[in-house]
C-alpha positions in Angstrom: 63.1 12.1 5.9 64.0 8.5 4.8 60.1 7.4 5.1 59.6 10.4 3.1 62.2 9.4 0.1 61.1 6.0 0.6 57.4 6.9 -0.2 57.9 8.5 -2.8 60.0 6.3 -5.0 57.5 3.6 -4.1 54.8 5.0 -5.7 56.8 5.9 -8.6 57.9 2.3 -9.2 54.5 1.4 -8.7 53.2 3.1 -11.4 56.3 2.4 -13.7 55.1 -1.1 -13.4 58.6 -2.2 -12.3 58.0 -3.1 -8.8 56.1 -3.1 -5.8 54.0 -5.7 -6.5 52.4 -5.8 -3.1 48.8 -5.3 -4.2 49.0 -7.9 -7.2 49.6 -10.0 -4.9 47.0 -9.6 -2.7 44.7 -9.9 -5.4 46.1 -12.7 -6.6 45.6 -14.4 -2.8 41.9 -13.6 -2.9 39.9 -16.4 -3.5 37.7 -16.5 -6.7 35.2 -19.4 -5.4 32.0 -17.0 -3.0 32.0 -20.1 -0.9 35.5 -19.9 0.4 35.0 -16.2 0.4 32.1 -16.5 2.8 34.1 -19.4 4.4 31.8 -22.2 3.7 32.4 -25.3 1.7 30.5 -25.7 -1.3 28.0 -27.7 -0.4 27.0 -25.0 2.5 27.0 -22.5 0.3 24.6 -24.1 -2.0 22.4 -25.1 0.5 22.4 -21.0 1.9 21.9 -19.5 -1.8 18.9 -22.0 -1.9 17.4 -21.3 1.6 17.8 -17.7 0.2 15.9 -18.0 -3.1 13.5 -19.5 -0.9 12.6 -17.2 1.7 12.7 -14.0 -1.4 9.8 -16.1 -3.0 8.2 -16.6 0.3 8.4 -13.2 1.0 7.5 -12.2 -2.6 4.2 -14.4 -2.6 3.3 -12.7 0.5 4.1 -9.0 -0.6 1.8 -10.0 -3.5 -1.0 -11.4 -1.3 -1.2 -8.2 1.0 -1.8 -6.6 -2.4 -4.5 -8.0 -3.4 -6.3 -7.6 -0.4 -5.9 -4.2 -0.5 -6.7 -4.0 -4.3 -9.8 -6.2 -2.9 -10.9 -4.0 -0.1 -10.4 -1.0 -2.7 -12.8 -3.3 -5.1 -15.0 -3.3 -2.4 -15.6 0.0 -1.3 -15.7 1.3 -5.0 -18.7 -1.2 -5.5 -20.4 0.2 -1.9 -19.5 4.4 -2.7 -20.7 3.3 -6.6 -17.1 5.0 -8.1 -15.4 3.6 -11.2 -13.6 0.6 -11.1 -9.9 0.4 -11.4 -8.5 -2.3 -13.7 -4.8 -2.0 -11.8 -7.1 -3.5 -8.8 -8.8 -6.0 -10.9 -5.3 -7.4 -12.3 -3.4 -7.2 -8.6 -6.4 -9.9 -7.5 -5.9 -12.1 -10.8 -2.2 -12.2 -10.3 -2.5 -13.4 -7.2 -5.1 -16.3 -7.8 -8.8 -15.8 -7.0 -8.7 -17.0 -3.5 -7.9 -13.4 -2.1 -10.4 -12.3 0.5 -10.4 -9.4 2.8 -8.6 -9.9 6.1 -10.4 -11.0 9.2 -10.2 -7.8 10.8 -11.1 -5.7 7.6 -14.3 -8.4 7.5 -15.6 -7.6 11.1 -14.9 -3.6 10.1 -17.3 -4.1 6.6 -19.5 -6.3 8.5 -20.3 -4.0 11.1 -20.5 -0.8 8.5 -22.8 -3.0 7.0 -25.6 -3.7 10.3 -24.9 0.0 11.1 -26.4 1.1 7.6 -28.9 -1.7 8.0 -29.9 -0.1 11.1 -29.8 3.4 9.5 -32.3 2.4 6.6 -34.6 0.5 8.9 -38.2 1.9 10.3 -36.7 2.1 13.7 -33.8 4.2 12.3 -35.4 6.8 10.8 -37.4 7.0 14.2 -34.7 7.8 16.1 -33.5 10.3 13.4 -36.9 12.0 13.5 -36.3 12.3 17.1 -33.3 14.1 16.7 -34.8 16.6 14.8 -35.1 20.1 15.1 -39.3 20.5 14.6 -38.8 24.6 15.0 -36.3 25.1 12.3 -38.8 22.9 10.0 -41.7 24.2 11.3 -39.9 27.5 10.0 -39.0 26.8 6.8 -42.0 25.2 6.0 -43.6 28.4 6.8 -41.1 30.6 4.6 -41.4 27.9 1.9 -45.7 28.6 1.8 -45.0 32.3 2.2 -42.8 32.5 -1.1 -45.5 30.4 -2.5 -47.7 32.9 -1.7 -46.1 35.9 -2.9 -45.1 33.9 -6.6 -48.9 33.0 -6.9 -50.3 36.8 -6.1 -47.9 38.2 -8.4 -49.3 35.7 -11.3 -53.1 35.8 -10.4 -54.5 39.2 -10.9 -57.8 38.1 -8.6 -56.1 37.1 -5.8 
């Protein structure tokens, strides 16, 4: 019962401002200088804000880098699928300098696309295409294609 009473007329000193000045002076114990706070002198805790500018720009310049090689590899297969080009892309590789290139491994992936269509468009790939062919279902709609012909052409000619 005591605690009780005793509770109570605390916090109703405490906010008539009369007494209880137990948190003020906690406040008032906290230091105001972040390097004592952190409990560094100041010289460490200049030395650590630094280091820590440092690495967000580090980390910045490469966030920006990894953009432009995307924007680059999007650049690059807008130009090879022949779609409009994006100006967002085009300003992501100017902010970050004109040295961006793709990355190694996106290289060897365009590289390769690039002897595989090579391949594709060469004599010896339609070859092997025309191997793969079905010669019955041509053969077939060759001869429906003639027979329409046919039929279009008696229906205009009166002497055939």
């Amino acid at each position: 019962m005591a605690f009780l009473m005793k509770s109570m007329l605390s916090n109703q000193v405490k906010n008539l401002g009369l007494g209880g000045g137990g948190e003020e002076s906690k406040e008032e114990s906290a230091p105001s200088d972040p390097a004592a706070a952190a409990g560094m002198t100041r010289e460490e805790y200049e030395e650590y804000q630094k280091q820590v500018v440092e690495e967000k720009m580090e980390r910045d310049a490469a966030f920006a880098q990894k953009k432009a090689e995307r924007a680059c590899l999007r650049v690059h297969l807008r130009e090879k699928y022949r779609l409009p080009k994006s100006e967002l892309d085009e300003n992501q590789i100017q902010m970050a300098g004109d040295d961006v290139d793709l990355p190694e491994d996106l290289r060897k992936m365009v590289a390769e696309d690039q002897v595989e269509e090579e391949d594709k468009d060469s004599i010896l790939g339609q070859l092997q295409n025309i191997q793969n062919m079905d010669m019955d279902a041509i053969k077939e709609k060759a001869q429906a294609t003639f027979t329409e012909m046919k039929q279009a052409a008696e229906q205009k000619c009166s002497v055939m």
